[in-house]
Each structure stands twice: as C-alpha cells, then as structure tokens.
C-alpha positions as CSV (number, residue, x, y, z in Angstrom):
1,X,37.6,-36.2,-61.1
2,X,34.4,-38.3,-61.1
3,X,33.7,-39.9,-64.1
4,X,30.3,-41.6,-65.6
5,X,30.2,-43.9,-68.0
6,X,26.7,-44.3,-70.1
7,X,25.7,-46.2,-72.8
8,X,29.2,-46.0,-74.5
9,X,29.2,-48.3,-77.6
10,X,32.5,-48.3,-80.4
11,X,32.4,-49.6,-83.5
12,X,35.3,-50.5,-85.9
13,X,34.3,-51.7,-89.9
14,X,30.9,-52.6,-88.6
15,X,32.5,-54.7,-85.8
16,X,31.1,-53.7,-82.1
17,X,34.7,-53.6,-80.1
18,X,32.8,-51.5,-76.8
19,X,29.7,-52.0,-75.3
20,X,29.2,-50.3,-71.7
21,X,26.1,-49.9,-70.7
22,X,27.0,-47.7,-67.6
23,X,30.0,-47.7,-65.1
24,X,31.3,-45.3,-62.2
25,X,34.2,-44.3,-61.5
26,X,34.1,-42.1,-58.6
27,X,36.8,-39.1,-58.0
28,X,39.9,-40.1,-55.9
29,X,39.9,-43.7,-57.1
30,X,42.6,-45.5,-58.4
31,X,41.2,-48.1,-60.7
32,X,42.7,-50.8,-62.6
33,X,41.6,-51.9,-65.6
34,X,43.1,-55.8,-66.7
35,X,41.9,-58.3,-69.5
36,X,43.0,-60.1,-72.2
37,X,44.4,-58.6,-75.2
38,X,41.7,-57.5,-77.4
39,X,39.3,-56.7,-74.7
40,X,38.5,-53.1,-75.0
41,X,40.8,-51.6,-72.7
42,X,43.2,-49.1,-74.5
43,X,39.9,-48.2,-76.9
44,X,38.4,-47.3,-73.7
45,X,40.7,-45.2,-72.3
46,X,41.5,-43.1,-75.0
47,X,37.8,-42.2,-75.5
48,X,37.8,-41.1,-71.7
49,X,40.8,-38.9,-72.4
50,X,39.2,-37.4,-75.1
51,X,41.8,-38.4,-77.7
52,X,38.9,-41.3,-79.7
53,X,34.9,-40.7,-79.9
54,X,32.0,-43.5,-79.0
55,X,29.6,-44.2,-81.7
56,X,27.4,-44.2,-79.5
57,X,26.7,-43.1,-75.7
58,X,28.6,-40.9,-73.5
59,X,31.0,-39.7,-70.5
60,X,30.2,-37.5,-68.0
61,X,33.3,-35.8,-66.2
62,X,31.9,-34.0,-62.5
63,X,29.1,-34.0,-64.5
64,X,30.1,-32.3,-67.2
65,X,31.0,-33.5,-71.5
66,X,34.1,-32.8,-72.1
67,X,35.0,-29.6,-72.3
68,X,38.5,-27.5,-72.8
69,X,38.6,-26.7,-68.9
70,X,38.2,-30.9,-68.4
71,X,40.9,-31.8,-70.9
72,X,43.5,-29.1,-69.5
73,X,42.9,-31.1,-66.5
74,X,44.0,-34.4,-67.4
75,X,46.7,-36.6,-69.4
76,X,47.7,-39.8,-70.5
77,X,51.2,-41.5,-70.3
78,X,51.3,-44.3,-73.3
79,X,53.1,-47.7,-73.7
80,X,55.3,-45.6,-75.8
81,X,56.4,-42.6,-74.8
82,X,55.7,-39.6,-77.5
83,X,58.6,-36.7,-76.6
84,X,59.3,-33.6,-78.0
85,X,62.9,-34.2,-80.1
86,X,64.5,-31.3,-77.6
87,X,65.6,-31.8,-74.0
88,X,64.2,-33.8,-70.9
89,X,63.6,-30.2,-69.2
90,X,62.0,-28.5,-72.0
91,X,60.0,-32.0,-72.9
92,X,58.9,-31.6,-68.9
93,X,58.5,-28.0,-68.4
94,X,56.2,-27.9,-71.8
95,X,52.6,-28.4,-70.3
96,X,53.7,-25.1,-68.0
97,X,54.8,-23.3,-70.9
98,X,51.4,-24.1,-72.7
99,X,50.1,-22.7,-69.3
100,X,51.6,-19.3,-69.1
101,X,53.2,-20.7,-65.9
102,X,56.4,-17.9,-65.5
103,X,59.9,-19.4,-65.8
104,X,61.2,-19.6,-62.2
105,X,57.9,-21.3,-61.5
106,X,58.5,-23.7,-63.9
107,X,62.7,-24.0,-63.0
108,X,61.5,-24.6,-59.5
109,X,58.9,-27.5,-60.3
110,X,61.1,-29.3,-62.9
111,X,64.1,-29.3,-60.5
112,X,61.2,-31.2,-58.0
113,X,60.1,-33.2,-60.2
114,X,63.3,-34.6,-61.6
115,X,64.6,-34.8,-58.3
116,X,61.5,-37.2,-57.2
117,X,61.6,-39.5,-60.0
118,X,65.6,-39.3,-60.2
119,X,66.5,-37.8,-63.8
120,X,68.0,-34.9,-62.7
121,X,71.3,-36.0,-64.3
122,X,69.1,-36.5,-68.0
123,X,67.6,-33.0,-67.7
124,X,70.1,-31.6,-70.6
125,X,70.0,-34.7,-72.8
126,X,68.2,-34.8,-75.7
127,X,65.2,-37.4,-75.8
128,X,65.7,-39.5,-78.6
129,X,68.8,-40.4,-76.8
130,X,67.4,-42.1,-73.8
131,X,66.8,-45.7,-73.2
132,X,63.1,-47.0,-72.7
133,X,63.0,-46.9,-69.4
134,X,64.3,-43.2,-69.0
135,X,61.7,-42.2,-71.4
136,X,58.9,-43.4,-69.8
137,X,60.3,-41.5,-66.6
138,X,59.9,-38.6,-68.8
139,X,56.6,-38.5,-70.2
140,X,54.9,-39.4,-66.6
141,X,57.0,-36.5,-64.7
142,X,55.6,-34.3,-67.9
143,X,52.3,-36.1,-67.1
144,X,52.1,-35.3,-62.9
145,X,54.1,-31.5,-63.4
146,X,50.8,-29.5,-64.0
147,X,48.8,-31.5,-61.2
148,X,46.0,-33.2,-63.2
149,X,42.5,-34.5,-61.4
150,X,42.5,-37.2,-63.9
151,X,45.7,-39.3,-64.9
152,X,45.4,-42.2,-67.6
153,X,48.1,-44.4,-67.7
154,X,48.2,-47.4,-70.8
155,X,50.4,-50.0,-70.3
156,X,53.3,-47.3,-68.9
157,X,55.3,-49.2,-67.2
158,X,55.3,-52.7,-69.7
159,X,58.3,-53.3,-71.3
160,X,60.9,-51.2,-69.4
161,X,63.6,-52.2,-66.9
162,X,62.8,-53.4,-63.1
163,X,64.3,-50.4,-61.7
164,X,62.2,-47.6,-63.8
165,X,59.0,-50.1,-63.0
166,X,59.7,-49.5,-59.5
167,X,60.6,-45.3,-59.8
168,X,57.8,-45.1,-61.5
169,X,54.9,-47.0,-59.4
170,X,56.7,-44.7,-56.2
171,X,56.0,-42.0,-58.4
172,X,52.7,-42.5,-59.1
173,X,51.8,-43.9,-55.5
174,X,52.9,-40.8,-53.9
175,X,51.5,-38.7,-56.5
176,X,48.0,-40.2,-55.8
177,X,48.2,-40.3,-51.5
178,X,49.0,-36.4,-51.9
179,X,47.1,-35.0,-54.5
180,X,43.8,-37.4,-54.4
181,X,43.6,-37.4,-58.2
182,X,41.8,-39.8,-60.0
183,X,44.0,-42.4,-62.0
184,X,43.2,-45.3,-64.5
185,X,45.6,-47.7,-64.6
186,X,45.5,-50.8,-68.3
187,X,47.9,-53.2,-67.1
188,X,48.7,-56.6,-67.8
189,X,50.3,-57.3,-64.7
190,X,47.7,-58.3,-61.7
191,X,50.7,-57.8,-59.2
192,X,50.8,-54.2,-60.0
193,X,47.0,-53.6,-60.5
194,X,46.8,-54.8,-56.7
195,X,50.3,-53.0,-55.3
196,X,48.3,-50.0,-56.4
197,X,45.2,-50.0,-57.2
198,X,42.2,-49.6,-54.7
199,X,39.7,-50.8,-57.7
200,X,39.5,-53.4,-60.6
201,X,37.9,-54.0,-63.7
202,X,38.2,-57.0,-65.6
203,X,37.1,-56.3,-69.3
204,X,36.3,-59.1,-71.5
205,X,35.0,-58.4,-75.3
206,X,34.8,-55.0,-75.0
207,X,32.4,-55.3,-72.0
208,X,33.3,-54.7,-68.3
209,X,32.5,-58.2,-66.4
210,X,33.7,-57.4,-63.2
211,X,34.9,-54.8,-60.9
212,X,34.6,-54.3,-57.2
213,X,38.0,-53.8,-55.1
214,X,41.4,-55.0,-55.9
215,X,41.1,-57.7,-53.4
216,X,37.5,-58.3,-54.4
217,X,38.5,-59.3,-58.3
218,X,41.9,-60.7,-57.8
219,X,41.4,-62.8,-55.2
220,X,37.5,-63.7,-55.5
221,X,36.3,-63.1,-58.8
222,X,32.7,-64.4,-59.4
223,X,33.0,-64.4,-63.2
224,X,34.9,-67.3,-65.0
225,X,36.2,-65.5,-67.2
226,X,37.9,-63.4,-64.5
227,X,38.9,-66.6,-63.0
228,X,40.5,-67.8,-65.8
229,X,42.6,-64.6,-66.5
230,X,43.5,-64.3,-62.9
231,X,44.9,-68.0,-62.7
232,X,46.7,-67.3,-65.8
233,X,48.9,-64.1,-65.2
234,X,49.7,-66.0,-61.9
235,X,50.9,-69.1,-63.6
C-alpha cells in the first residue's frame, strides 16, 4: 500500500505535537520509524491507521482517504497486546470471522499460522493467561492471518523475552519477503530497525528530520540530532 503524507499537523491543548509537511512512503517498503521519546512517532502512526485524526492535513492511501475497503486492509499490533478474554484460536481466527471467511478456511489458516510463529500448543488457552511474550505472538499472528497490504507495528516487540523478539522479527521478515506488504515499524531499538528494515526515519519534535535507507540513517546520518540519537542507543 502506498502511502502519502501531506501537510499533516496534530495538536494537543494548543500544543503542536506533528508537523509534516509531506512524506512518502511508497508500497512494498518496510520503514522504520526511531526517535526519542516524545517525538511524534506513535501519534503518527495511529493517525495512519485510522485509529486518531490530524488537525490539520492529510493521508493519502494508493491514492485514496481512508475509506472502509483501506482499513479492512490493514492493522496494527501495539506495545500491549489488546486480546479478546477467550481462546488464542478464537482471538486469531476473529478478523476471518468478521470476514465471513467459512470455518475449515479459517481451521486451516490458524493451524498455519500457529504453526509458523510456534503457539500451537497455547491455541486452547485462554489469553489473559499468557505471559507477555506469548501475547504479543498472538496479536501479530491475529495481525498477518487476513493478509493485510499495510501492517503497523508500535513498539511490538519492547518489553518481551529474547526468544519471542526473535519468533517474532522471523515472523514478520518472512511475512514481508512473501507477501510484499507494506510495514511501519516505531522502535527503539536501531539494531532491529536495521535487521529489518529497508527504510528509516528519524523523528525529532514531531517533525521527520531524516530518512533515506537503513544504512543511509544509521550509519551516516547528516542531521545532529540523528547523530546524537544513533550514538546513544549504541552506547
């Protein structure tokens, strides 16, 4: 999904937190989106998933405003994961239910799916049982069942166990070479934003400073801003 960023402005209590003049992000990317607490980022993404409104401005998805068709074709997987108090399976098969998907379908895609990110055993627990990290396995294989252009992910994988970071970034990596969805990574951590990301933006202030490829910003960032964030997370 190709996205367009223009003239997207947010204000909270007469306090400016978003000013983006204009920013692509072409379909089939995989951009990162790092910066100091504060900067923007989550406020960002949740406008372009259609779950908070700009004051000002707009987003342009292929070309279109959002629409119902555009925002049955993507999600977003939180920090936190927000579950359905029933089962894994019925937490995962949900987004086909809501689809009229019929139930072998959606038997035959869960067993996949929980098979790939290795929670089949969890698939008859219920999901307020379940540690963090299990969780968060959850709510993405929920996220990637129905195949979505356009995946948002906010600080996923922070604050879970090494072993589900790892499941996880697999899971998304393989989900992006075989699908060639477009996926928006917040991050804190500039070792993951470059394991998988092809792009980067650094937001500062609720303005993006810099972007270009992963390589590009991590490694030779023009800004010093960027500089000094990028020397920081590596100390």
């Amino acid at each position: 999904m190709d996205i367009q960023i223009k003239n997207l402005t947010k204000t909270y209590n007469n306090r400016k937190i978003l000013a983006i003049d204009g920013f692509h992000i072409p379909s089939k990317s995989f951009l990162g989106i790092i910066g100091p607490n504060g900067a923007g980022k989550s406020t960002l993404v949740k406008i372009i998933a259609g779950l908070d409104t700009p004051s000002t401005g707009c987003i342009l998805y292929n070309h279109e405003g959002l629409n119902q068709r555009i925002n049955r074709n993507m999600t977003m997987v939180f920090q936190k994961p927000y579950l359905l108090r029933t089962t894994v399976y019925n937490n995962i098969a949900y987004p086909l239910k809501l689809r009229n998907i019929n139930k072998e379908e959606i038997h035959t895609r869960v067993q996949k799916i929980i098979g790939e990110m290795g929670i089949a055993g969890l698939q008859h627990q219920k999901a307020w049982t379940l540690s963090g990290g299990e969780g968060q396995k959850v709510a993405l294989a929920r996220a990637l069942i129905f195949n979505p252009s356009l995946l948002i992910l906010d600080e996923a994988t922070a604050n879970i166990d090494p072993s589900s970071i790892y499941a996880m970034e697999d899971a998304i990596k393989c989900y992006y070479e075989n699908n060639h969805a477009t996926i928006i990574m917040v991050t804190h951590n500039i070792k993951q934003a470059k394991r998988l990301c092809n792009t980067v933006a650094f937001m500062n202030g609720g303005v993006i400073e810099e972007s270009g490829t992963s390589d590009e910003v991590i490694y030779n960032p023009t800004k010093e801003a960027t500089k000094t964030f990028i020397k920081e997370a590596f100390l």
